[in-house]
C-alpha positions, 0 to 999 in steps of 0.5 A: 214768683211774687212781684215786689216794687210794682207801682200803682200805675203799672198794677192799674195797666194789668188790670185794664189789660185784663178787662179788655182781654176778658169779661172780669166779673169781681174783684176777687177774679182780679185779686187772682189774675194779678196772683197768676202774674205774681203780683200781689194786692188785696180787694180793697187795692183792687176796689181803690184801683177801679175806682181811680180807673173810673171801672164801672160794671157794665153789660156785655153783649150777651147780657154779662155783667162785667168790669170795663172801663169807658174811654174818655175822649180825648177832647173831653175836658178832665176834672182839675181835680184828677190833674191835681190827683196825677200831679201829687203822685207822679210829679217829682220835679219841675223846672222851666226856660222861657215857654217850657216846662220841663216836668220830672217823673218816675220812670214810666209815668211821663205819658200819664202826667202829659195826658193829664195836662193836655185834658186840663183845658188850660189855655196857657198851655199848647201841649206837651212832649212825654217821654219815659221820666220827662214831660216837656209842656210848651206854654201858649203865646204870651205865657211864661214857662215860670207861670206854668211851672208855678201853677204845676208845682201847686198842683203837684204840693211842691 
């Protein structure tokens, strides 16, 4: 049975579950282990997917070349432009009261969107609250949840 519907962020969470349980050698290793769970996709999907992942091959030990995918500390500043890049895919909605913004997703996203936010480095924003379809983002002291939806509503090309 094919899988159809399946968006891109659960697609690229198989693969990361495949690279963590197994030394994955290719693309076209991946292309068959998504076929195997009924999930269809080309090479090049696969290839976008690792890139965006930050994939690299790396050796294993035991000298195997293989995909993996290094962990980004959690303190570690993440480029603005990869918020941006998550804001434009995953935001659909955005609304806000006093120091909360109230950032809507498609189910099962939220927590990428949160993470997203919290590794920015902005210093209007104190943290975030991600559910299933919904991030609350808690503004800093002295900072408007309107100027913090309005930053996120450029990111995201709202």
């Amino acid at each position: 049975m094919t899988t159809t519907g399946l968006s891109k962020h659960q697609r690229q969470y198989r693969i990361a579950e495949y690279l963590q349980r197994e030394a994955v050698t290719s693309q076209a290793s991946i292309v068959d282990l998504l076929a195997a769970d009924g999930i269809e996709a080309t090479q090049a999907t696969v290839s976008r997917d690792l890139d965006e992942m930050g994939a690299v091959k790396g050796r294993l030990p035991g000298g195997e070349v293989a995909y993996v995918v290094p962990a980004q500390p959690q303190d570690q500043v993440a480029p603005a432009e990869h918020l941006r890049r998550i804001c434009r895919e995953w935001v659909a909605a955005i609304d806000s009261s006093n120091n909360i913004v109230v950032v809507r997703t498609p189910p099962g996203s939220a927590h990428m969107v949160g993470s997203a936010i919290d590794r920015a480095g902005w210093t209007d924003v104190i943290g975030t609250v991600a559910g299933d379809d919904t991030v609350m983002v808690i503004a800093a002291q002295g900072v408007s949840g309107a100027d913090v939806a309005e930053e996120l509503r450029e990111l995201a090309g709202l």
